[in-house]
Every structure is written in C-alpha cells, then in structure tokens.
C-alpha positions in Angstrom: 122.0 39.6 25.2 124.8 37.7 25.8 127.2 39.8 23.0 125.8 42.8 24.3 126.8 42.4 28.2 130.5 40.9 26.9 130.7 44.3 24.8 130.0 46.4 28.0 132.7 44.1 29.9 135.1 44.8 27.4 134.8 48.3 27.8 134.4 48.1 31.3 137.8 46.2 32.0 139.8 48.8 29.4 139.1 51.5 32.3 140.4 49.0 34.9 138.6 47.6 37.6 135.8 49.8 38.5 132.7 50.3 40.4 131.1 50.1 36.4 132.4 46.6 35.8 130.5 45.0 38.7 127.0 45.0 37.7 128.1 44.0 34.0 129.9 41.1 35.7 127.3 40.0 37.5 124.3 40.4 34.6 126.9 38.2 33.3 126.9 35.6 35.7 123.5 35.2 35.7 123.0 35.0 32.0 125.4 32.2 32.4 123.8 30.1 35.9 120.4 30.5 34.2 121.7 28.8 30.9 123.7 26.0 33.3 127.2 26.5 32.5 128.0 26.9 36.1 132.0 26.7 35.7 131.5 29.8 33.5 129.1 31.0 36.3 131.3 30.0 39.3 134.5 31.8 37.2 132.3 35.2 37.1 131.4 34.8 40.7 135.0 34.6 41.8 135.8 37.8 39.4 132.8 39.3 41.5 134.5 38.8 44.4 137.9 39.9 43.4 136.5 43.6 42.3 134.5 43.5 45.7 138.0 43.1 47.3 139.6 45.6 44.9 136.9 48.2 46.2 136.4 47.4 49.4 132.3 47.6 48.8 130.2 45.8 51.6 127.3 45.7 49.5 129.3 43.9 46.2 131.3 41.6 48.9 127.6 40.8 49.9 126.5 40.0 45.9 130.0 38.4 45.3 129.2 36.0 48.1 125.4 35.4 47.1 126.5 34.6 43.5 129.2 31.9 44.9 126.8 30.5 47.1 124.3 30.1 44.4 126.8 28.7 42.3 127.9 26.2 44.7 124.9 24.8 45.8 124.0 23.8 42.1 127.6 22.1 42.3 127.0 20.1 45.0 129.4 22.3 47.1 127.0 22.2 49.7 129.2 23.4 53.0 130.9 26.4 51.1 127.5 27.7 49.5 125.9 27.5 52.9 129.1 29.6 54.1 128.8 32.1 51.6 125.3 32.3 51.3 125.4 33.2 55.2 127.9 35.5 54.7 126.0 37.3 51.7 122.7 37.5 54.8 125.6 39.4 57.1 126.8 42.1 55.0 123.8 43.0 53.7 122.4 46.2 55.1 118.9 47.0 53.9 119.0 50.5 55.5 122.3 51.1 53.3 122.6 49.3 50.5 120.4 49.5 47.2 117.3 46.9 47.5 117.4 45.6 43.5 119.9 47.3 41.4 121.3 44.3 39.6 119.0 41.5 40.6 115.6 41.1 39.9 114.7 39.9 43.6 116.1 41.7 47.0 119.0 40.3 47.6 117.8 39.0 50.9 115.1 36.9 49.5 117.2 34.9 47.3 120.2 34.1 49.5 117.4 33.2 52.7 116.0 30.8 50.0 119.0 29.1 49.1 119.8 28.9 53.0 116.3 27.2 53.2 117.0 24.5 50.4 121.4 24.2 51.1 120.5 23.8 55.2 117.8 21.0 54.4 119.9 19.0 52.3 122.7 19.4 54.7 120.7 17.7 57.0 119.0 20.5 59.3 115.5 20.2 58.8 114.1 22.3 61.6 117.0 25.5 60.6 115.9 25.5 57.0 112.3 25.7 57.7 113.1 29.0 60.0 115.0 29.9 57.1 112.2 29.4 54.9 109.7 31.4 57.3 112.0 34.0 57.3 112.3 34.7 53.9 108.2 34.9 53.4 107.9 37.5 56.1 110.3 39.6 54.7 109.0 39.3 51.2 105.3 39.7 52.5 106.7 43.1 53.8 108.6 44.1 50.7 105.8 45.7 48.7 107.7 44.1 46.2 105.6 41.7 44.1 108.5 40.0 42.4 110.5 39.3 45.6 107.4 37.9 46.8 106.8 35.8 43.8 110.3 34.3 44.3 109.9 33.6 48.2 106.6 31.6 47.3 108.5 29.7 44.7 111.1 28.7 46.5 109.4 27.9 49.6 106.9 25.9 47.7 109.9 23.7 46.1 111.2 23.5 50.0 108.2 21.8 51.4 108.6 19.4 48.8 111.4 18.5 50.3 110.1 18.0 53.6 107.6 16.1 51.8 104.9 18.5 52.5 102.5 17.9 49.7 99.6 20.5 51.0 102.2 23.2 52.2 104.1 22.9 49.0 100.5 22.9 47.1 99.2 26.3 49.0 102.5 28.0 48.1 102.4 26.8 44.4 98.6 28.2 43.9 99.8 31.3 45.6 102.8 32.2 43.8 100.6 31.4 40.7 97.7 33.8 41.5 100.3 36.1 41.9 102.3 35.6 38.8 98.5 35.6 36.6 98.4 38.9 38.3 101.8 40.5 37.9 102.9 38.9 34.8 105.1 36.9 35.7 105.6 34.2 33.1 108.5 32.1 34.5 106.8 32.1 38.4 103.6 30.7 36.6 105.3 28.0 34.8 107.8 27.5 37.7 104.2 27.5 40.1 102.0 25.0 37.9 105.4 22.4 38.0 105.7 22.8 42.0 101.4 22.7 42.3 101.7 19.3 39.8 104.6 17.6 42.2 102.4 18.3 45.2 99.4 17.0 43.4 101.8 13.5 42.8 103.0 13.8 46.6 99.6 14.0 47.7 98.6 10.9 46.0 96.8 12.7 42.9 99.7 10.9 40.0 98.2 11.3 37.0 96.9 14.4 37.2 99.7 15.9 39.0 102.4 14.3 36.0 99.9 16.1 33.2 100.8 19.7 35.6 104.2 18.7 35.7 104.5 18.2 31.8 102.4 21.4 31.4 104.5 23.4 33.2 107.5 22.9 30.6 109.6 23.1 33.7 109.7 19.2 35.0 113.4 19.2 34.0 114.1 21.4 37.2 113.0 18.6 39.4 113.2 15.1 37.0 113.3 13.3 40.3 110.1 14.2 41.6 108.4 13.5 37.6 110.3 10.0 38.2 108.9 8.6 41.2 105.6 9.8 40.0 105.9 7.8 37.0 107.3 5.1 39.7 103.6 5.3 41.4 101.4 4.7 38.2 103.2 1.6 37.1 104.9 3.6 34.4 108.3 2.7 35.3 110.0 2.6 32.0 109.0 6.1 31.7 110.7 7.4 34.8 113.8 6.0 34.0 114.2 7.6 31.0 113.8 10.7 33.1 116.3 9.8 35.0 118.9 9.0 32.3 118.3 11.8 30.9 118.5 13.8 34.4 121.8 12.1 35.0 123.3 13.0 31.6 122.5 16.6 32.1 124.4 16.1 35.6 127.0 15.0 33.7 126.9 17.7 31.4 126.9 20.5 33.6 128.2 19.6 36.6 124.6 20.5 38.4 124.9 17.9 41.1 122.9 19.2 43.8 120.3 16.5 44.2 122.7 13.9 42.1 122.4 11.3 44.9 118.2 11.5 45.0 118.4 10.3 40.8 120.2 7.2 41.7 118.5 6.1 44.5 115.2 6.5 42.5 117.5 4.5 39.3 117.4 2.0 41.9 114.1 1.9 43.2 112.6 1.8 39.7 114.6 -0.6 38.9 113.6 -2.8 41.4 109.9 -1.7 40.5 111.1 -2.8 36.9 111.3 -6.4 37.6 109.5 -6.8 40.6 107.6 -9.7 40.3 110.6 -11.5 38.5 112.9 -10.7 41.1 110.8 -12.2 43.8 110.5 -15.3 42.1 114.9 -15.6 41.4 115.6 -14.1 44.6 116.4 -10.8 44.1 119.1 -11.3 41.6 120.2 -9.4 38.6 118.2 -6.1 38.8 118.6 -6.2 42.6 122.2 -6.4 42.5 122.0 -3.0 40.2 119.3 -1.3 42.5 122.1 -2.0 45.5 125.1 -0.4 43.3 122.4 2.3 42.9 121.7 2.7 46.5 125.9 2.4 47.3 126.7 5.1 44.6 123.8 7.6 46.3 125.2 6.8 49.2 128.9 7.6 48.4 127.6 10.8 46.7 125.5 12.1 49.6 129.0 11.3 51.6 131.1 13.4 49.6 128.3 16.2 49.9 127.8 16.0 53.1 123.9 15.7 52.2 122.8 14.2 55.3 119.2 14.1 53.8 120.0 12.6 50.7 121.8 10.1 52.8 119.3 9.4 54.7 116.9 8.7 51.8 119.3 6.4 50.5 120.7 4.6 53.3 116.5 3.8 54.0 116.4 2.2 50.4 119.1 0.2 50.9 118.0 -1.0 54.0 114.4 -2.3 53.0 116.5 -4.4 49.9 118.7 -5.6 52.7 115.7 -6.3 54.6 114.2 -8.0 52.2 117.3 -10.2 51.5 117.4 -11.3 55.2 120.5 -8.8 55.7 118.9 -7.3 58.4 122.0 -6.6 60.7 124.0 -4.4 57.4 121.0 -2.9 57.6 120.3 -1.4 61.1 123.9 -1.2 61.7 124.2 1.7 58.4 120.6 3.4 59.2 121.1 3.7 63.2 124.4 5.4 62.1 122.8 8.0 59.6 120.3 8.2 61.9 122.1 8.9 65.1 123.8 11.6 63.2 120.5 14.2 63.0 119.9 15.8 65.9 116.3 18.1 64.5 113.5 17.6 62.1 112.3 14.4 64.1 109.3 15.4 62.8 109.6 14.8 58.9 108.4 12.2 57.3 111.8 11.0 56.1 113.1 10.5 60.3 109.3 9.1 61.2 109.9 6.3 58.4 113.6 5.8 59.1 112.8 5.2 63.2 109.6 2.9 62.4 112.6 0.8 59.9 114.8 0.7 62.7 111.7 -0.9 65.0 110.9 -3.5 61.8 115.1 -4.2 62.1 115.6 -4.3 65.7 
C-alpha cells in the first residue's frame, strides 16, 4: 500500500499542487500515524495544510487541521492538538462538505473524540465528557455504522479515563455487537481490549487481563494491563509492560499518556518490595518510586496534563505521607488541586480531597 500511495504522490506533485494531491497526501498520512512514525505523520499533516492554504479549500483546511491535531495529541502536544482539533470542528460544514471521502469515519466523529480524550487529559473533565456526548449523538444519527463504531470506541476508552468501569464496559459490549455485525475486525479487537480494562477497573483482574491479552490490542493502553497486573500480585509482570511501553515512547515519540507509565513504574515498584521496604524504612525502591513520581510529574508539567498531574502528584503524596512528609505533601496536592475548577465529581478529585482531609 504504502509504494502504491507514494507512486500516486509522485505523480500528483509533477502536475503541481492540486486539488488531486490532497487525498493521496492524506491516505498517506494515515498509513503512516497508524504504523506510529508520527514525525513522518506530523510532516504530511503540515504538507496537508500547506496545499489547504495553496487552494484556499475550507473543507481540506478542516482535514489539515484534524490530521495535526491527531498528530499532536499522540505527541504529547496537548494545547496545539486541542487548538487544531477545535479548529478542524469549526470549518467543518456538514451541509457542504463531503461526509467520508478520504476518511473512513465523518470527519466530525473523529476530531469530537479526540476533543473528548485531549480536553480530559488537559484537565477538563466535565468539557470532555460533553464532548464525548456529543460525538454519540451525532454518530447515533449518522446511519453510518462505521462512524458509529468509532464514537463507541472512543467513548468507551474515555470513561476509562474517568475511571468509569461500567460506562466504559456498556460502550465496549456495544461497539462489539456492532462490529460482530458489520464486520468490523479492528472495532472488535479494539472493543474486547476496552470491555477487558473495564472488567480489571471493576474489580474482575484476572479475567479482565485474559480480555485484554485476547484482544491483541493491550499495547494501545499498557498502562491500564500494568496496574491490573499491579492488583493480582503480579508485579513483575507489569513492569515489563511498562518497560516495554516506555521503550516504544521512546521510539516513536507517542507520549501522550508518558507521565501515567512512570507513575505506575513507581507504584509497582513500591508494590515490588513492599514488605521489605516497610521493614528498612522505605529506602532503596522508595527512593526510585519518588524519582518515578518527580519525572511524571515534570512530564505532566511540560504537557500541561493537569490529569496526569493530578494522578501523580496523589502518588507522591501517599509515599510522602507515609514517610511522615506530610507538609511537601499537602502543600504540592492543594496546589494541583486548587488549579481544577470542574469534574469534582471523578474519582480522581473525590480521592485527591479525602488525601487532603488525611494531610490536613
């Protein structure tokens, strides 16, 4: 596939920049985010947008933005692919412009989606979960099985995050019906992983790992497979998840939940060596669990992934707690927490306000 779409972009670029190259360009692109060589990706997305300038085009400024935002948020660029994801949601017009010419989803699906997932980790609980309604009703609407398919998928993945084990589960089982139905390979696999994390998140470990692992697909969420691992006593096994995770990070530049694998390094390795540490005082592996904590930390920073943050700024805390460093500790989680201003709701504010009560 991929010698046959450069071939057409040859061609297409010897006739100069036309309304032809764009869709080769962007079948392109996505041959190249699917297979994670996002700096290849993120290089087609800003050709994408150039031609979109060249033209003029409303519609391929709103696909040029979509690809960058998609891009980005697998980067880690979390602030720019929330702008250009936005911007993709403004200059669409459904009346207008084609509903799935080069995609396989509408257009609008995928870019509310990535809203959902890029606005939670930036710390806006309560906006991402409008987001996240939004883009069912519209694919409910659609007659458009796989739009549908890809809303249920994604949403299912998003109330993960929110740690939403029997939302995340109903949307799993549906996008799987679904995907039996339509025959949709990918959106079963992708379904059965999501159905197996909410299965782990729900308290049902073993059984939820075996989904994971049956799905194919764990690698698209190793953190989740970790702290599963974490929760059946299997902690060597979630750490090689999670070195392996990390060196796939590393390879590909993919850093978009990079902060969540090292706080979990740290709270499996604190899991590790639990009972020795709390006979040596929290020594050795604790001191690594903390560098673990500080690097998430500086990495949600950088992000601005006020969730992630938050996440890890809790684990620190309870080591600090636990070390009778209780004053670090509620100074740095009344901060992070102070900053949110919605989603008071989520289990990830509930826990970090009942900390602050154990620390005050």
């Amino acid at each position: 596939m991929e010698k046959t779409v450069t071939r057409a972009r040859e061609l297409c670029q010897q006739l100069g920049e036309t309304l032809q190259l764009f869709p080769v360009l962007y079948r392109l692109f996505v041959f190249y985010y699917n297979r994670w060589e996002l700096q290849t990706a993120l290089e087609l997305a800003k050709q994408l947008m150039h031609l979109a300038q060249s033209v003029q085009d409303l519609y391929l400024f709103s696909l040029a933005h979509a690809a960058l935002g998609y891009t980005l948020y697998l980067l880690g660029e979390l602030t720019s692919a929330r702008a250009h994801v936005e911007q993709a949601i403004a200059l669409y017009d459904p009346q207008k412009h084609p509903r799935h010419t080069v995609g396989t989803a509408d257009p609008r699906v995928n870019c509310l989606s990535y809203a959902s997932w890029t606005l939670w980790t930036l710390g806006y609980p309560d906006q991402a979960l409008k987001r996240s309604h939004e883009v069912l009703d519209l694919a409910e609407g659609l007659s458009h099985p796989l739009s549908l398919a890809y809303a249920l998928g994604f949403a299912a993945r998003f109330h993960l995050l929110r740690r939403e084990g029997q939302l995340a589960r109903g949307r799993a089982e549906a996008v799987m019906t679904l995907a039996t139905e339509q025959g949709f390979p990918f959106w079963l696999a992708f379904g059965t992983m999501v159905r197996g994390e909410a299965l782990a998140e729900q308290g049902q470990v073993q059984e939820g790992i075996a989904q994971m692992r049956q799905s194919q697909m764990s690698f698209l969420a190793p953190s989740v497979l970790a702290e599963a691992y974490s929760k059946v006593g299997q902690v060597e096994e979630g750490l090689i998840v999670l070195a392996k995770a990390l060196a796939v990070v590393d390879k590909t530049g993919g850093r978009h939940s990079e902060a969540e694998l090292y706080r979990l390094k740290g709270e499996l390795l604190l899991a590790q060596e639990g009972s020795r540490l709390q006979a040596e005082g929290f020594r050795e592996k604790a001191e690594e669990a903390k560098e673990c904590f500080l690097k998430a930390i500086e990495i949600a920073c950088k992000q601005q992934a006020k969730s992630w943050e938050l996440r890890a700024v809790m684990s620190l805390a309870r080591l600090w707690q636990q070390q009778s460093k209780k004053k670090q500790a509620l100074r740095m989680l009344t901060e992070i927490y102070g900053w949110f201003t919605e989603g008071f709701d989520t289990k990830d504010l509930q826990e970090a306000k009942a900390l602050l009560q154990e620390l005050s």
